[in-house]
C-alpha positions in Angstrom: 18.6 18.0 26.4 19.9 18.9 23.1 17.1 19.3 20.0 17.6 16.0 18.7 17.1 14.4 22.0 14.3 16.3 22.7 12.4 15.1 19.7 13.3 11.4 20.2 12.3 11.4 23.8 9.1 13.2 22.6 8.3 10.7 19.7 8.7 8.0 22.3 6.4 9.6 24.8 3.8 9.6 22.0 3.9 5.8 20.9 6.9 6.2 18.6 8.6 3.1 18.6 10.5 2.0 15.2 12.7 4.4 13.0 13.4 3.7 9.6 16.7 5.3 9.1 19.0 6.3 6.3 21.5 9.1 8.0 23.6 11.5 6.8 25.9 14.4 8.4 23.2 16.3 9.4 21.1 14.0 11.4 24.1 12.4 13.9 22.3 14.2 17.0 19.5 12.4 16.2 21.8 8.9 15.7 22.9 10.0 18.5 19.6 10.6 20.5 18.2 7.3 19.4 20.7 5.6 21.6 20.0 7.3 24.7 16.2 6.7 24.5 15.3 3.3 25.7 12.9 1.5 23.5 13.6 3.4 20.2 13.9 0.8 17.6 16.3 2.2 14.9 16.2 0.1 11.8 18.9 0.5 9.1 17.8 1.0 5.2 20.3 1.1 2.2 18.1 4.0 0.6 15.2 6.0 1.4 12.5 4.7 -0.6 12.9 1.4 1.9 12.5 3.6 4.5 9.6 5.3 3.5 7.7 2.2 2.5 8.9 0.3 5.5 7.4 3.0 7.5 4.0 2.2 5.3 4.1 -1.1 5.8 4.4 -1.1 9.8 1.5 1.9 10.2 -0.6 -0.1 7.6 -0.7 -3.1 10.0 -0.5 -1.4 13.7 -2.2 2.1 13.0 0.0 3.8 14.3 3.1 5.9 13.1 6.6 4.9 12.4 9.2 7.1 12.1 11.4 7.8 9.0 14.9 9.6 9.4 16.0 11.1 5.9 19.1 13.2 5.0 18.2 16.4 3.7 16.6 16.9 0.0 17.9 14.5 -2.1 17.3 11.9 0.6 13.8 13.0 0.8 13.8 12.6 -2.8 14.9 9.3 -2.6 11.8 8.3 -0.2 9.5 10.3 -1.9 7.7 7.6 -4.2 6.9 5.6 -1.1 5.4 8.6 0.5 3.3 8.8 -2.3 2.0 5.6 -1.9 1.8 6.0 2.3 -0.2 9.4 1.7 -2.5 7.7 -1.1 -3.2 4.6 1.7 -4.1 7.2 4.8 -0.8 5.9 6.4 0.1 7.6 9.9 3.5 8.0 9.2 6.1 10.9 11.1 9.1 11.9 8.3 11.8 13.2 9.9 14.2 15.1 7.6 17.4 16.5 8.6 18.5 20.1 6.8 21.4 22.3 6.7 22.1 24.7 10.1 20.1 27.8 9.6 23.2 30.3 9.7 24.8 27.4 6.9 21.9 27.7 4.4 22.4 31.2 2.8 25.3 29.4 1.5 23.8 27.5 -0.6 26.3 24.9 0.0 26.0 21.5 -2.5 23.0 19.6 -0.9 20.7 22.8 -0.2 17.5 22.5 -1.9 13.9 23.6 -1.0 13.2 20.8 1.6 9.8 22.4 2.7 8.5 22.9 -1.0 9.1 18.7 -1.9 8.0 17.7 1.1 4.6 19.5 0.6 3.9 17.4 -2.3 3.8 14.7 -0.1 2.5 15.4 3.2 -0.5 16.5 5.2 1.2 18.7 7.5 5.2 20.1 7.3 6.8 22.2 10.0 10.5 23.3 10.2 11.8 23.4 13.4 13.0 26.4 13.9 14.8 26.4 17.9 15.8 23.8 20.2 13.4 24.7 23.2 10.0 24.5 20.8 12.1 20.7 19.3 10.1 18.7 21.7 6.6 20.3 21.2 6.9 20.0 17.6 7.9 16.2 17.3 4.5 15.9 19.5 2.9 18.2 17.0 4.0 15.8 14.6 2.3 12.7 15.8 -0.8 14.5 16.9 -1.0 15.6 12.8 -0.1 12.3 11.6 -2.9 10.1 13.5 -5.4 12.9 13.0 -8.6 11.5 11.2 -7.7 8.4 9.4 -3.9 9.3 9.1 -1.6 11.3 7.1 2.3 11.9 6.3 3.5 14.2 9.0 7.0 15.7 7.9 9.2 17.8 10.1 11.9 19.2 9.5 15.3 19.3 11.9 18.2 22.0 11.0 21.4 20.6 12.1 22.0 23.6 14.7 18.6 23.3 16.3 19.3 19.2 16.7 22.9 20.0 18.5 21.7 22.9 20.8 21.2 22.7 24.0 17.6 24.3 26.1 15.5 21.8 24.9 12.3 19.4 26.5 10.6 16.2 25.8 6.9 17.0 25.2 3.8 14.6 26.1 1.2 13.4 23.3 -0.9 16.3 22.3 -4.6 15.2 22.7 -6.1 14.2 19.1 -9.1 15.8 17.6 -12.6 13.5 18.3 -13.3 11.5 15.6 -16.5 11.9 13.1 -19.1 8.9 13.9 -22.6 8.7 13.6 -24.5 8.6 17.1 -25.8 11.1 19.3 -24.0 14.0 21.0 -24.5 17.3 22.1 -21.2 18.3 21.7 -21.0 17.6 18.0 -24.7 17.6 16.8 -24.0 19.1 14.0 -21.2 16.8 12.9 -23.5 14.1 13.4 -26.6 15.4 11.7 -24.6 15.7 8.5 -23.8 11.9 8.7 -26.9 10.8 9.7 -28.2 12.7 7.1 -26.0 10.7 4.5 -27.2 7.7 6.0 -30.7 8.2 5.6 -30.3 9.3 2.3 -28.6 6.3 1.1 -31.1 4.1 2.9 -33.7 5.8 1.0 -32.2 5.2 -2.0 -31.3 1.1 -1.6 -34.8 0.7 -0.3 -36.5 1.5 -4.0 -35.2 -1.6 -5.1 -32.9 -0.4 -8.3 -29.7 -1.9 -9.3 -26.9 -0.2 -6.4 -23.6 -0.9 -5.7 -21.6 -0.6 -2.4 -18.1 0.9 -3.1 -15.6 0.4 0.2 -12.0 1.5 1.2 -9.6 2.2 3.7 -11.3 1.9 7.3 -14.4 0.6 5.6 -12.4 -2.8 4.8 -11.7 -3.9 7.9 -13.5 -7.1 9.1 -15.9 -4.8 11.3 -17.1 -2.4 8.7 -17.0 -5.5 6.1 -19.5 -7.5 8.0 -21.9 -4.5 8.4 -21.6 -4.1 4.4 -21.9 -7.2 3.6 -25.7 -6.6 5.6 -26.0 -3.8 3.4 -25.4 -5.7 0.5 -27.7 -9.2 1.4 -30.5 -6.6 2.0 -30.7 -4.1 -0.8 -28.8 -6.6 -3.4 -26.2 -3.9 -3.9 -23.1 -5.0 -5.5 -20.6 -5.7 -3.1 -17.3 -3.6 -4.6 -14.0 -2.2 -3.3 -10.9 0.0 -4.1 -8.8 -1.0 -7.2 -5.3 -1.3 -4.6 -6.9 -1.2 -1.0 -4.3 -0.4 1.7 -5.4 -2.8 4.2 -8.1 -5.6 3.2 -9.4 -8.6 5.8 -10.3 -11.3 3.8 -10.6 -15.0 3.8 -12.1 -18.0 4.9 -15.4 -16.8 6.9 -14.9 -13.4 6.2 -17.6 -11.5 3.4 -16.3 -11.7 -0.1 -15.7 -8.1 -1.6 -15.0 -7.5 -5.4 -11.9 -5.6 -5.9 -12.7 -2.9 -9.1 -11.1 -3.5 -12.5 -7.8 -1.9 -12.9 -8.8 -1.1 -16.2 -11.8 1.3 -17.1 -13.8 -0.8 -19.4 -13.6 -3.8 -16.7 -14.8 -1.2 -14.2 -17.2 0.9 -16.3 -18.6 -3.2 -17.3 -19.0 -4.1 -13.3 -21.1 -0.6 -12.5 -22.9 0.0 -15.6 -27.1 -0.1 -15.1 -26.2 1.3 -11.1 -28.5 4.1 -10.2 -27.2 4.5 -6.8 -23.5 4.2 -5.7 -22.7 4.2 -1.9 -19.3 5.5 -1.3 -17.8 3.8 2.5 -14.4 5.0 3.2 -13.4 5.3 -0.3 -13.9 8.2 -3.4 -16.0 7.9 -6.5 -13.9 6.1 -8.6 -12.1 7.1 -11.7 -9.6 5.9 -14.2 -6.3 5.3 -13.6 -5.2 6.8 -17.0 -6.6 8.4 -19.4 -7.3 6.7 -22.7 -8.5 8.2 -26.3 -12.7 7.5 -26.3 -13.3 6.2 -23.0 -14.4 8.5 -19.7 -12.3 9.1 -17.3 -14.8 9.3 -14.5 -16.2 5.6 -13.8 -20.0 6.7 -12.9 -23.0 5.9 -15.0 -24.1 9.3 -16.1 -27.6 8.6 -14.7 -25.9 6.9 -11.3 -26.5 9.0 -8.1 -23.4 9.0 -5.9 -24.0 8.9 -1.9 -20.6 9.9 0.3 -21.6 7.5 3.2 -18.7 8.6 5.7 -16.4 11.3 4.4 -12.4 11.2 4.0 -11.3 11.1 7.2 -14.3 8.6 9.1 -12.2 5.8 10.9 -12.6 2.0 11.1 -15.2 2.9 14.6 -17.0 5.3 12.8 -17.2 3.9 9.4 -18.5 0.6 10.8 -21.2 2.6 12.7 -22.3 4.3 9.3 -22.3 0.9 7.8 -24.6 -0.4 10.7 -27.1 2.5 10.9 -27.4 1.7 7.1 -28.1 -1.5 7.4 -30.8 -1.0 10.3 -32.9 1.1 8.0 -33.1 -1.9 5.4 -36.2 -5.3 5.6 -34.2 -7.9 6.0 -31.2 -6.8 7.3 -31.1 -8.2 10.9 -29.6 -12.0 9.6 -25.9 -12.8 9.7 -25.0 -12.9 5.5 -22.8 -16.1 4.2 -19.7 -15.9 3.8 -17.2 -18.4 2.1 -16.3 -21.6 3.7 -12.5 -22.6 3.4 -11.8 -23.6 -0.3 -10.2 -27.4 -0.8 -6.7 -26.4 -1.7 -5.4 -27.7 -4.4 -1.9 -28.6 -5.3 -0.7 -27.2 -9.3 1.3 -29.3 -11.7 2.8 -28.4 -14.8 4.1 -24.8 -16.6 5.1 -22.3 -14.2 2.8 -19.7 -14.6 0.7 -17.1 -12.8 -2.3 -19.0 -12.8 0.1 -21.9 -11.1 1.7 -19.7 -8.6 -1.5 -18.7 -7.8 -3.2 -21.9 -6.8 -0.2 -22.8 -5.0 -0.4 -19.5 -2.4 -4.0 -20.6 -2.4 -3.1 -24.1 -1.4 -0.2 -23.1 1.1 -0.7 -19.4 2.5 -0.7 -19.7 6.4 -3.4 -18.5 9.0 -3.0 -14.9 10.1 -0.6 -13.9 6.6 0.0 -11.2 5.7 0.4 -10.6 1.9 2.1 -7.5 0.1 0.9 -7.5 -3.4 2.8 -6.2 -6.2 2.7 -8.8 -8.9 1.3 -6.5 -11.2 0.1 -8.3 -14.2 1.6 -11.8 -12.7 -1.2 -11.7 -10.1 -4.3 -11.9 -11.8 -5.0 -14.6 -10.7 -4.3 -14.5 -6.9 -7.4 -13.2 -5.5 -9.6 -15.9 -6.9 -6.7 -18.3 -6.2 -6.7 -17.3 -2.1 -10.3 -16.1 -1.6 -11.0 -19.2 0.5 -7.6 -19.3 2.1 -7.2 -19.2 5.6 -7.7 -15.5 6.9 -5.3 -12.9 6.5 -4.2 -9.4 5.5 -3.7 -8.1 1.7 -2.1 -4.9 1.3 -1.9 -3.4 -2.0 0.3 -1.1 -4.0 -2.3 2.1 -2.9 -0.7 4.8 -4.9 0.8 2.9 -8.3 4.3 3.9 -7.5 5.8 0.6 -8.2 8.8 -0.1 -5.5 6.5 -0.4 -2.9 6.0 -4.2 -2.5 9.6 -5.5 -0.7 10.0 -2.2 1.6 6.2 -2.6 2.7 7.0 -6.4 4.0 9.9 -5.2 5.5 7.8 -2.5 8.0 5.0 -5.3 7.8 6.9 -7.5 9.5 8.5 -5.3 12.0 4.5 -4.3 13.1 3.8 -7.8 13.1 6.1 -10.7 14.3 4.4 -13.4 15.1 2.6 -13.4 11.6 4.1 -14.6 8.4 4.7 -12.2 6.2 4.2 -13.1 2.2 5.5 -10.2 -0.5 4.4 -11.4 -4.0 6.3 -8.9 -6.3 7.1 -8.1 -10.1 10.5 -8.6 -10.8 10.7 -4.6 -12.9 8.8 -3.5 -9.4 11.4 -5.3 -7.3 14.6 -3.7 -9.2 13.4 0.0 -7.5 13.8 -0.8 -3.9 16.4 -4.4 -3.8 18.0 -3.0 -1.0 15.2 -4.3 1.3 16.3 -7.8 1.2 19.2 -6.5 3.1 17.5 -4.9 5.9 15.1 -8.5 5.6 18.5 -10.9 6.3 19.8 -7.8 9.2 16.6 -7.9 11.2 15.6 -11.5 11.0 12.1 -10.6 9.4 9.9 -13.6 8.5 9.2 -12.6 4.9 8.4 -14.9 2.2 9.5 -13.2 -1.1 8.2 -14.9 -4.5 9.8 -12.7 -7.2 8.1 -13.0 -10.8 10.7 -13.5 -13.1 9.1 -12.9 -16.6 11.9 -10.4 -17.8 9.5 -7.9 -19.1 7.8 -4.5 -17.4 4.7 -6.6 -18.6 2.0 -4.0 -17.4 3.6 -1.4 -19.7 3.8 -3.9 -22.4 -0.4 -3.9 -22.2 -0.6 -0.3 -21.8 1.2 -0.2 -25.1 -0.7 -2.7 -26.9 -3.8 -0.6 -25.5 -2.4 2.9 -26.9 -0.7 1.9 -29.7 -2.2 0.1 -32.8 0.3 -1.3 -35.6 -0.3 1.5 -37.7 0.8 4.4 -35.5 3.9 1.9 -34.6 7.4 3.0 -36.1 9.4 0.3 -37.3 6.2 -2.6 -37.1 5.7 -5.0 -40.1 2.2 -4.9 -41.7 -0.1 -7.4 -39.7 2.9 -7.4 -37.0 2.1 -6.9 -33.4 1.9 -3.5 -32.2 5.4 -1.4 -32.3 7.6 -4.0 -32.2 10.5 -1.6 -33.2 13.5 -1.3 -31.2 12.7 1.5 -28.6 10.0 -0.8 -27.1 12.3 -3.6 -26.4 14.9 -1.6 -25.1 12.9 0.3 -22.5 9.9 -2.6 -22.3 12.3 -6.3 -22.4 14.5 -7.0 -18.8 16.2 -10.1 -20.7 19.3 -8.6 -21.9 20.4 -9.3 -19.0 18.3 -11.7 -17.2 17.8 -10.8 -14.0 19.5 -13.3 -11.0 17.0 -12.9 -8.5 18.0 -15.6 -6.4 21.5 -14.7 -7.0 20.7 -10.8 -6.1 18.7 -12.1 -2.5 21.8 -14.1 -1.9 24.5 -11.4 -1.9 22.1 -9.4 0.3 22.0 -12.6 2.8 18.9 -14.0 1.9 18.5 -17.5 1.6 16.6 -18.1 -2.1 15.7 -20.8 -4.7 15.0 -20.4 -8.5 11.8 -22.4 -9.6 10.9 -23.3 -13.2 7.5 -26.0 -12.8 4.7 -25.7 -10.5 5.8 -29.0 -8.7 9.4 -26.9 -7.9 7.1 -23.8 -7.0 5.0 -26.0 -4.4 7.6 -27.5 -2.8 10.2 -24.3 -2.7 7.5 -22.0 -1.4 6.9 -24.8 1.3 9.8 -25.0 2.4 10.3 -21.2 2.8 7.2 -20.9 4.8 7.9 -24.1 7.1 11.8 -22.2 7.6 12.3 -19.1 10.0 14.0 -15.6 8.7 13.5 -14.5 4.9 13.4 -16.4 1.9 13.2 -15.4 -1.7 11.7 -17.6 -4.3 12.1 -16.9 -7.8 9.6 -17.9 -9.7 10.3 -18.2 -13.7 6.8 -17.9 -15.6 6.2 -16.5 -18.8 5.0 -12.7 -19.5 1.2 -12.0 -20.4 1.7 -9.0 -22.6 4.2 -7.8 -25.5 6.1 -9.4 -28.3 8.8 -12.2 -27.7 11.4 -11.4 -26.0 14.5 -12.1 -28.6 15.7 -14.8 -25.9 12.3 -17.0 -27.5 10.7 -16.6 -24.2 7.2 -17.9 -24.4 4.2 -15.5 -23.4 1.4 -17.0 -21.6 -1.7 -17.6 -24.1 -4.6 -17.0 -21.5 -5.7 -14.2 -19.5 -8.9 -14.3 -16.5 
């Protein structure tokens, strides 16, 4: 074996089975490599960040890595927003990055750059490969870091010369570390004690009867550990909370309801304000987003004690077990809480809006869906519009590094085909990674795309209403709207030109329909659920935030 066969054969031995690819020069051993090893999937990608967020997307759903294949710096640059996002959702993900030979680097030829420095910024664990006999050993290294604890970006990095030369071996899986849990073992008291020790300490704590709140994320959101919280929660009256942007949430019809927390810190600081005991379950203590002039950036009541229930790396076995052992120290806790009952669906008229495109997902999304959210300010009303819909999987834009929502369906789909696959996406989101509708139409992936057309990087537009009063605006009238000069329409406004999204999906061989009423919504949604293979539905609606566009395009009058 050469290197580069070597570490395919060795990522295939260790549960490796899709690569997200985006070659250059350097990696063709490894293009190579892929098609002498049976049952490597290689899966092509116009540009990186797809890759990246494809391989999101598919270790999201399966929990286990995908592999990326990058082309030296700049293409690791390209992917690196998505590995932002895949390292903020605990992704298991392996990153692959070709380099320069070793003897051609001194060179500094035009595409040498510090791959090991960038790549650090990103990734739990980075290892350069540095000879073709250790190839093999390393590529195992690499999965063995990447599904350690709850998971992390594993990135390794393949000279040219060590993929092309010969001496090399495919190496087994490399036995992962036990994971931390909360039961009895003499091999690991002390692990143990500590989280028993949490445990008992938050019990404590809900048992005095004050006003609590239950915080989840990550592992904690799955429907094991959600039914064991949601005992926590009927027993103490804790609030019932989760992550802002959770990476993987099970929710739905006969599933417990969990409150996502407020994007923004006031709505956040309103839902925990009067805790005096906050249990954290797979997630962090929450904090702001941004900071603002005269409002905290941590999220806590000053006077709210904070109990770490599981620890960063617990997984969805051990944080349900901490959940459980919680719940078995509270009176009252031995029922079976209620949980919603499926919601009558009912079918919108009327305006295109958010609120409409809301009520029809509600109303049509599919048993076992899986939804991508990144309608961004379009989406408000979504999770109230779907919490009785029939069950299904919501993944969320984990890291705010907008571009995530189309590659995500894309590896989504791949982990998952016999599920339909939903992406609801803002059109300034969408224009970061288009390119995924591409590798949609060349793999045949059942994803439902509904684009929200409001012409407008709307979320900005509130962030600048929030920071900016009319006063402080350049070039804004007395009693005008906030800085309605010319700067924020040109980098704010998408209308000059309109985006085509159905025109874009189309020259990328996706079948798509524009839709301008609720009735056209319903029935062209319908129809791309009912139809195999993607569809992209472009949804017109009107822009919550900002002044008029100069096109007169109205701005919705109501916010939830």
């Amino acid at each position: 074996m050469n290197g580069a066969e070597a570490v395919v054969a060795s990522l295939r031995a260790c549960g490796v089975e899709v690569f997200f690819a985006n070659p250059g020069t350097s990696e063709m051993h490894l293009v190579a490599a892929l098609d002498a090893e049976p049952g490597a999937r290689a899966v092509p990608c116009l540009f990186e960040g797809v890759a990246t967020g494809a391989a999101d997307g598919y270790g999201r759903m399966t929990g286990r890595p995908a592999a990326t294949l990058l082309h030296l710096g700049p293409g690791l640059g390209n992917g690196l927003a998505n590995l932002h996002n895949a390292r903020r959702a605990a992704t298991r993900l392996v990153n692959l990055v070709g380099d320069h030979a070793t003897y051609h680097k001194p060179l500094d030829a035009p595409l040498e750059s510090d791959i090991d420095a960038v790549a650090g910024t990103v990734s739990g664990w980075v290892r350069r490969c540095r000879d073709s006999r250790t190839a093999g050993a390393d590529a195992a290294a690499a999965v063995a870091a990447a599904t350690a604890g709850r998971g992390r970006v594993a990135t390794l990095i393949l000279p040219a010369d060590v993929s092309w030369s010969p001496g090399a071996a495919a190496a087994g899986a490399v036995p992962r570390a036990s994971r931390p849990t909360t039961g009895p073992s003499a091999e690991t008291a002390t692990e143990y004690a500590v989280a028993d020790d949490a445990v008992a300490e938050a019990a404590a704590a809900l048992r005095r009867g004050e006003p609590a709140a239950l915080l989840l994320g990550g592992p904690a959101l799955r429907e094991p550990a959600l039914r064991e919280a949601a005992r926590v929660a009927a027993a103490s009256g804790a609030r019932l909370l989760c992550e802002t942007f959770p990476a993987r949430l099970e929710r739905g019809a006969g599933l417990p309801a969990v409150e996502r927390l407020a994007y923004l810190p006031e709505g956040a600081l309103a839902q925990l304000r009067g805790a005096r005991h906050l249990v954290l379950a797979g997630t962090r203590s929450p904090v702001s987003f941004f900071a603002y002039p005269g409002t905290p950036g941590r999220l806590v009541p000053e006077d709210c004690r904070v109990y770490d229930l599981t620890g960063p790396d617990s997984d969805v076995h051990g944080t349900r077990e901490a959940l459980a052992h919680l719940a078995d120290r509270l009176p009252g806790s031995h029922g079976t809480p209620a949980t919603p009952g499926p919601a009558e669906p009912l079918t919108p008229t009327g305006p295109l809006t958010g609120e409409t495109v809301a009520a029809a997902v509600g109303a049509l999304l599919p048993e076992g869906a899986v939804v991508v959210d990144e309608a961004n300010t379009s989406g408000l009303w979504l999770p109230a519009a779907t919490a009785g819909a029939p069950r299904h999987d919501w993944l969320c834009l984990t890291g705010g590094a907008i571009g995530q929502g189309l590659p995500l369906a894309v590896g989504a789909a791949l982990a998952c085909p016999g599920r339909p696959v939903v992406c609801l996406e803002a059109d300034g989101s969408a224009m970061f990674t288009p390119q995924a509708l591409w590798t949609m139409a060349r793999e045949g992936l059942d994803v439902t795309v509904v684009v929200y057309a409001n012409s407008s990087y709307a979320i900005l537009e509130m962030e600048y209403d929030r920071l900016i009063t009319p006063s402080a605006a350049p070039g804004s009238e007395p009693g005008s709207e906030p800085g309605c000069g010319p700067a924020r329409r040109d980098l704010l406004d998408l209308s000059r030109p309109v985006l085509d999204w159905a025109g874009i999906a189309r020259s990328m061989g996706v079948p798509a329909a524009r839709a301008t009423s609720a009735e056209e919504f319903t029935a062209e949604f319908a129809r791309a659920l009912a139809e195999p293979g993607p569809h992209l539905v472009q949804a017109c609606v009107p822009a919550l935030f900002g002044p008029p566009s100069p096109a007169g395009a109205p701005k919705a009058d109501r916010v939830p």
